[in-house]
N, C-alpha and C positions, 0 to 999 in steps of 0.2 A: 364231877364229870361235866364237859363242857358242852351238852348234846346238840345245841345250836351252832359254835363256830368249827367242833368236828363233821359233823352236818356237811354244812356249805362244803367243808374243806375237802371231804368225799364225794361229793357233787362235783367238783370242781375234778378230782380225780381221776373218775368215771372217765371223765376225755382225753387221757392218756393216749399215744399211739404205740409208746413203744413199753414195756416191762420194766421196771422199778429194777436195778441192778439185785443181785442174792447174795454175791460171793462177798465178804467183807476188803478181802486186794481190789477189785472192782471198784464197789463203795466205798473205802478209801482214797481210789487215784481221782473220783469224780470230785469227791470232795475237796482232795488240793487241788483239782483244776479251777475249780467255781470259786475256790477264798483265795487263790494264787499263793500257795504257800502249805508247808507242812507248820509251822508254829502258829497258825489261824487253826488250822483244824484240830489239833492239840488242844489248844483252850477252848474252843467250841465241844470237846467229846471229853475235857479234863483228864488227857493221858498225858506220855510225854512226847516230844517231838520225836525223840527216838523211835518210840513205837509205833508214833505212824510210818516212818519212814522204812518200819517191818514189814508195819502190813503193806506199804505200797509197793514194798519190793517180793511180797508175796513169804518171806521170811517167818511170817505168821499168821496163819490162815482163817484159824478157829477164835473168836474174841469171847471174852466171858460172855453171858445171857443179857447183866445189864448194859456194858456196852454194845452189845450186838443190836440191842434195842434201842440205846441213842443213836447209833449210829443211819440203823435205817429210818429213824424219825427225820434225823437231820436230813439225808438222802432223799427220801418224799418230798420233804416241805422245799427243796429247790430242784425238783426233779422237772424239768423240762417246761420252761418259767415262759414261753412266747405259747404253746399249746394252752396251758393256765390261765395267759392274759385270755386269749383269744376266746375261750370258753366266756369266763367273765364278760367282755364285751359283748359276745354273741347275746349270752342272757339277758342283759343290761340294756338291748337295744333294741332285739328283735323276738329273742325266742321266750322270754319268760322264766320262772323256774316253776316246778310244781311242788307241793308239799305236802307230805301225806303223815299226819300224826293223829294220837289216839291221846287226850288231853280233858284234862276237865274245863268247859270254857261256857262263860257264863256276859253277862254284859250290864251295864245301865242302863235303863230306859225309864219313862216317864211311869209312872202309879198304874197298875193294872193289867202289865205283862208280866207274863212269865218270864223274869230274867233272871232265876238261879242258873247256878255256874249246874253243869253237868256233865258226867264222861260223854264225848263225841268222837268218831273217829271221821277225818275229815282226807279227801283227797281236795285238794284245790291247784286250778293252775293262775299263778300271780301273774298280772302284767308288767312288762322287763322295767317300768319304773319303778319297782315294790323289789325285782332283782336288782335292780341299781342303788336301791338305798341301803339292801343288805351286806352287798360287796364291798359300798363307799363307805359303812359301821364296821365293817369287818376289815376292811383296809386302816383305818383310824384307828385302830384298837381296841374297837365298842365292846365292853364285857357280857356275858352272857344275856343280862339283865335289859340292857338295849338290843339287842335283837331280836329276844323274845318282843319285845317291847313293837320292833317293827314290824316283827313277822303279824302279831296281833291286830297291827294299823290294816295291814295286807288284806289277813282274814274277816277284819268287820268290811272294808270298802267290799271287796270280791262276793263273799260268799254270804254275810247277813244284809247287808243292803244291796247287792246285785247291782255295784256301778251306781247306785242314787237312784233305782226306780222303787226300793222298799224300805219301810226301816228307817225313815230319814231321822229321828226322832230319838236314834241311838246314837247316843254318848263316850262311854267306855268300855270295850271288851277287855273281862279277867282271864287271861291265859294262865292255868295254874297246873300242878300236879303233873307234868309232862310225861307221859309213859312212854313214850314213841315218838319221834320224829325225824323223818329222813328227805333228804331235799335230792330235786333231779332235775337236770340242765334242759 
């Protein structure tokens, strides 16, 4: 399960204006609009051209479960792509993201702190440079593993060291055991 880049990508969601299409004719004509073509959307949903050319003429209304399921996957992930940017930007420059998980997280520090890892549950809100390097890994393809990886950079600068007034002395934060984590614009 990808709880980080679904994450973002629900956050990212959240700023919708208008409703994610329901009907599959709907969600089919969007999607030959957006790939300009019935044989893009065929090999994208691995039906036959035929069949979309059903559903878009409404000739087939009902689609099995698992296509009904790529279908509105597919539908989401290009669903109203200048709202999406615009979100991304906003975060990236001005507004930040927050993050609120429940995680075993632990750090390195020098001889004679307590730095075992331990369950924390954390709200914090990052600064939109900390949302600009999660968008620009998430834009690149970062796998899971790098944006834990960043969101961890986030939570030691933010919340154990406060900006460089505490803690300077800390090294590495262990983001481990993820139970929870949801992000918000």
């Amino acid at each position: 399960m990808a709880l980080f880049g679904d994450g973002l990508e629900a956050a990212v969601q959240k700023a919708f204006t208008r409703p994610v299409p329901k009907s599959a004719g709907v969600q089919m004509r969007y999607l030959v609009r957006r790939l300009k073509g019935t044989r893009p959307v065929a090999g994208l949903l691995g039906i036959t051209q035929r069949t979309v050319e059903r559903y878009v003429k409404n000739e087939i209304k009902k689609p099995r479960p698992e296509l009904a399921a790529r279908l509105e996957c597919e539908v989401r992930k290009r669903w109203q792509p200048q709202i999406r940017a615009e979100a991304r930007r906003r975060a990236a420059t001005t507004g930040g993201i927050v993050i609120d998980t429940r995680a075993r997280i632990g750090y390195t520090a020098p001889v004679g702190t307590t730095d075992d890892a331990r369950v924390r549950h954390l709200t914090v809100a990052l600064p939109p440079q900390h949302a600009a390097r999660l968008f620009d890994a998430q834009q690149a393809g970062a796998g899971e593993q790098r944006l834990r990886q960043i969101t961890a950079e986030g939570l030691k600068e933010v919340y154990f060291q406060e900006g460089g007034r505490r803690a300077g002395a800390l090294e590495e934060i262990r983001f481990m055991d993820v139970e929870q984590i949801e992000f918000e614009l």
